[in-house]
C-alpha positions as CSV (number, residue, x, y, z in Angstrom):
1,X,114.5,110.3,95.1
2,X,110.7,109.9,95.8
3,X,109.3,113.2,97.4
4,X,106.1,115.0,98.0
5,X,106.5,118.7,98.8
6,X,103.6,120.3,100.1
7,X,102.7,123.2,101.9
8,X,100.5,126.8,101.5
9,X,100.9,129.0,99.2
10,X,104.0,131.1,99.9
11,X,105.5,128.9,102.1
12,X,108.2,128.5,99.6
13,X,107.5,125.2,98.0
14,X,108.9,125.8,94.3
15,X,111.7,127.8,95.8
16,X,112.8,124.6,97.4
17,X,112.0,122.1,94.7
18,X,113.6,124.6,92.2
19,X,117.1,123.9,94.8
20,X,116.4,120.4,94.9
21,X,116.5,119.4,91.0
22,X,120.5,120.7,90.9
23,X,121.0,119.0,94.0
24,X,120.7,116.1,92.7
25,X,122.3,116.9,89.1
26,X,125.2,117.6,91.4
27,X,125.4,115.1,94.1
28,X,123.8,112.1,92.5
29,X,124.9,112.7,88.6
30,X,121.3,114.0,87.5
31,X,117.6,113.0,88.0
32,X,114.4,114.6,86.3
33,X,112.6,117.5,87.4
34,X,109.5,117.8,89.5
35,X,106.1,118.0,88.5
36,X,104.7,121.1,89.8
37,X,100.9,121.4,87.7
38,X,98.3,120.5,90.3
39,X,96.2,123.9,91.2
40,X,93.1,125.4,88.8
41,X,94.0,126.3,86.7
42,X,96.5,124.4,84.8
43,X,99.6,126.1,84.1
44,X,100.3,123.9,81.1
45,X,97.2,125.5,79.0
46,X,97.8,128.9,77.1
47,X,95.5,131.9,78.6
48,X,92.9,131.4,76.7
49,X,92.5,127.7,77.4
50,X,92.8,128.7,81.3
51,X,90.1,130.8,81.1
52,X,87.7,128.8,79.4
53,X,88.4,126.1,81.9
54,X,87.7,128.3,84.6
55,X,84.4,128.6,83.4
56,X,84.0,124.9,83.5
57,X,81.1,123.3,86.0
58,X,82.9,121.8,89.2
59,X,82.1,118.0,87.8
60,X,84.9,118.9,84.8
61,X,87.1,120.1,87.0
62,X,87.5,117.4,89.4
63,X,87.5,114.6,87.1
64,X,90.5,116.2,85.5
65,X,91.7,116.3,88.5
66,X,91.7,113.1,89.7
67,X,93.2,112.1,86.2
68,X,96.0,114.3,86.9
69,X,96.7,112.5,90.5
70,X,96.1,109.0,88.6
71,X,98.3,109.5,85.8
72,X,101.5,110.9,88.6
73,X,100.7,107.8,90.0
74,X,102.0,105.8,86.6
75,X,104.3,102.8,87.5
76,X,106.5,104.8,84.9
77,X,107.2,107.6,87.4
78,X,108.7,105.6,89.5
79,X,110.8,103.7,86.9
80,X,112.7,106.7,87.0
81,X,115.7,107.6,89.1
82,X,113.4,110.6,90.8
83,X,110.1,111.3,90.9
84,X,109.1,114.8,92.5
85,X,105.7,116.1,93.2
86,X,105.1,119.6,94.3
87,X,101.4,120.1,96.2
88,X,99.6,116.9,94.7
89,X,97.2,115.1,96.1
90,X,97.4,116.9,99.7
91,X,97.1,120.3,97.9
92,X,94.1,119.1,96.2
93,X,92.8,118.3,99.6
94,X,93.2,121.4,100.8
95,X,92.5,123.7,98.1
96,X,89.2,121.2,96.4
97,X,86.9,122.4,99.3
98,X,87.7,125.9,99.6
99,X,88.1,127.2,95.9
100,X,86.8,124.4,93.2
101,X,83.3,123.8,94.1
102,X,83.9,120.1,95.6
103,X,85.8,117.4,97.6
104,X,85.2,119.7,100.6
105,X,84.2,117.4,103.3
106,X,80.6,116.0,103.2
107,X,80.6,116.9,99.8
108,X,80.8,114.4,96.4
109,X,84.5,113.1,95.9
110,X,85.3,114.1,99.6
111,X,89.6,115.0,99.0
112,X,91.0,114.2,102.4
113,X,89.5,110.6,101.6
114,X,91.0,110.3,98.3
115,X,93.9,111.6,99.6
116,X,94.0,108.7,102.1
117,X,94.2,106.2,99.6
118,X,96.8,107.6,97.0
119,X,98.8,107.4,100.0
120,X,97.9,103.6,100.0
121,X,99.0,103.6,96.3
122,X,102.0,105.8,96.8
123,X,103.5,103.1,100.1
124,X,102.8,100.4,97.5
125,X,104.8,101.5,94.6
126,X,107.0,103.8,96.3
127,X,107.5,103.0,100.6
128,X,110.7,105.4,100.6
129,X,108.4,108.3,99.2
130,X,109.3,110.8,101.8
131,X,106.4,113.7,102.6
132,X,108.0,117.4,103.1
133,X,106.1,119.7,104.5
134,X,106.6,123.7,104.6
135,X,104.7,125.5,107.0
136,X,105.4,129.3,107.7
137,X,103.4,132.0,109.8
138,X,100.0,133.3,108.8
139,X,101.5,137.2,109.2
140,X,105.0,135.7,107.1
141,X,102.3,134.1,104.5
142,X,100.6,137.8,104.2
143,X,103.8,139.7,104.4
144,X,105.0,138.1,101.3
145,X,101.9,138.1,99.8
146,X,101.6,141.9,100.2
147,X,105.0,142.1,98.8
148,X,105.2,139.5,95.8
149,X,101.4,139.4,95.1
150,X,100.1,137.5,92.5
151,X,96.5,138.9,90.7
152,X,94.9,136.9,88.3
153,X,95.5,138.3,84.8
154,X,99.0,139.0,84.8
155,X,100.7,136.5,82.9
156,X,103.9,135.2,81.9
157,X,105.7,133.6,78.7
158,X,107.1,129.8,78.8
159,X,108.8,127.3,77.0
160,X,107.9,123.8,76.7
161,X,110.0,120.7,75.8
162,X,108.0,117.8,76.5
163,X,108.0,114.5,74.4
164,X,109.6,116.2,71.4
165,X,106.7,118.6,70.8
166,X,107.0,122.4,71.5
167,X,104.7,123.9,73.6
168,X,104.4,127.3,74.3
169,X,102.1,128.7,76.8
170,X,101.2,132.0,78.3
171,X,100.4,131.1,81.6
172,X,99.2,132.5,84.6
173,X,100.7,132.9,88.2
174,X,99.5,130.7,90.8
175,X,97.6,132.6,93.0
176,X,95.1,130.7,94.3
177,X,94.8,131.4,98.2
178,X,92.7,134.7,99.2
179,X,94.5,136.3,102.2
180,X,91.4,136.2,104.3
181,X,91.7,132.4,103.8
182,X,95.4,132.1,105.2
183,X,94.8,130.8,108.7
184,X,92.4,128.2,107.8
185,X,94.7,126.8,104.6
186,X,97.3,126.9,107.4
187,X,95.4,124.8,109.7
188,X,93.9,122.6,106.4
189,X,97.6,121.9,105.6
190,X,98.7,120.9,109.2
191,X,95.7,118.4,109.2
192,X,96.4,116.4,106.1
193,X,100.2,116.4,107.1
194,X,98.8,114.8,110.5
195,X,96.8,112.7,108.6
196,X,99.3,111.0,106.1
197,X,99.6,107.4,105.9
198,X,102.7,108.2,103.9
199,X,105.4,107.3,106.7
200,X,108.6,109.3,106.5
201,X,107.9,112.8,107.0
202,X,110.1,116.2,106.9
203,X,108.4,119.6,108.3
204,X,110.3,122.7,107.8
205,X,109.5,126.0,109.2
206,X,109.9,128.7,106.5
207,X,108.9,131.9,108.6
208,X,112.6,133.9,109.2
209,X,114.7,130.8,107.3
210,X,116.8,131.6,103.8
211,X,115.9,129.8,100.7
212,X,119.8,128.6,101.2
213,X,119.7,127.8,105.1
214,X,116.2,125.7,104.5
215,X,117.9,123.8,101.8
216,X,120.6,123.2,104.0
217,X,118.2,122.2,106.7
218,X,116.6,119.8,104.3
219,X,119.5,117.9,103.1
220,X,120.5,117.5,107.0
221,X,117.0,115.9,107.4
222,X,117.2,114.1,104.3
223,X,119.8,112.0,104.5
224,X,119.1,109.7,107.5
225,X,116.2,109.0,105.4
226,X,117.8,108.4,102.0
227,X,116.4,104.9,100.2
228,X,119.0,102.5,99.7
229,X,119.0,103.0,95.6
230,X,119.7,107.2,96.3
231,X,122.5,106.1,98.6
232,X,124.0,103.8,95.8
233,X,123.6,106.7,93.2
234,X,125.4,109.3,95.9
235,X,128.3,107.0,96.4
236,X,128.8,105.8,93.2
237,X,129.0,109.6,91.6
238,X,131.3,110.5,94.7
239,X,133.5,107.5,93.7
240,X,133.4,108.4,90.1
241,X,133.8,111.8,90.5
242,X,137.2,111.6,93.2
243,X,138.5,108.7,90.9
């Protein structure tokens, strides 16, 4: 399964990625998880690392950046039986302008343009990528804001497996959007969902759904759109498992 989820802050991306990963343990016999590491500051790096990147001149930032996109955009990603990408490239696009100090449009390494052509990439390697799209009301977005907020400094303890070497990192929540910023990400989001080259597409309104009745409403959109290799893997585990 090849999918982009993206959407604002809020809007309940990781909740639904984060339903999607068992999913497909459970239906297809088990995939990989998603990569979800594409806001400033990195959520891989320990505190102290964050903040010193956060001091770090615009120029740093989005080179790393668009080494971040470039690498997710390794052949060897899509090798694998999934490949899931939570805000990427379309994020970046959104978020570049307002909060890094580039990419906004006019400016050096203009986003919605680079955007543009990882979608190029992305139909190349990938043409059953499918681009899912939460949007949510801007009153929802500050309701839940209000009531699950998320202020720099508070931080968190996590585990790392990657590649056979520990990591451990205290990291810091993700709050990058500023309430007074809400309608305009909104409206930011909505046009680089227009915009996508990337040609199956699944928007799913967030604002009074469940985390279980948008999953459900997922996998009903899902499936008519399922790549021919996902279908194979579904079936096969279904025949395995009834045998």
């Amino acid at each position: 399964m090849e999918l982009i989820v993206v959407g604002s802050e809020y809007a309940g991306k990781t909740t639904l990625v984060n339903q999607i990963v068992p999913w497909i343990d459970k239906t297809m016999g088990g995939g990989r998880g998603a990569h979800d590491h594409f806001v400033i500051p990195p959520a891989e790096m320990t505190l102290e690392d964050q903040e010193y990147y956060m001091k770090a001149p615009p120029t740093i930032k989005e080179s790393h950046q668009r080494y971040m996109m470039e690498y997710h955009l390794h052949q060897s990603f899509y090798r694998d039986p999934d490949h899931l990408l939570v805000g990427f490239h379309i994020e970046e696009a959104v978020y570049a302008g307002m909060y890094y100090g580039y990419g906004g449009k006019g400016q050096y390494a203009e986003r919605s343009a680079l955007a543009r052509a990882i979608e190029v990439e992305v139909m190349e390697r990938a043409p059953e990528t499918i681009l899912v799209y939460l949007t949510t009301d801007a009153e929802v977005i500050r309701e839940r804001m209000h009531q699950q907020p998320r202020p720099s400094g508070v931080v968190r303890e996590e585990h790392q497996e990657q590649g056979g070497i520990n990591k451990r990192a205290t990291m810091l929540p993700r709050g990058i959007l500023e309430e007074k910023d809400i309608e305009h990400a909104l409206e930011r989001f909505q046009d680089e969902f227009d915009a996508s080259l990337i040609r199956k597409k699944i928007a799913l309104d967030t604002s009074s759904s469940t985390p279980e009745s948008t999953m459900a409403e997922f996998v009903e959109r899902y499936m008519p759109l399922m790549s021919d290799r996902d279908r194979t893997r579904l079936l096969t585990f279904r025949s395995v498992m009834t045998a």
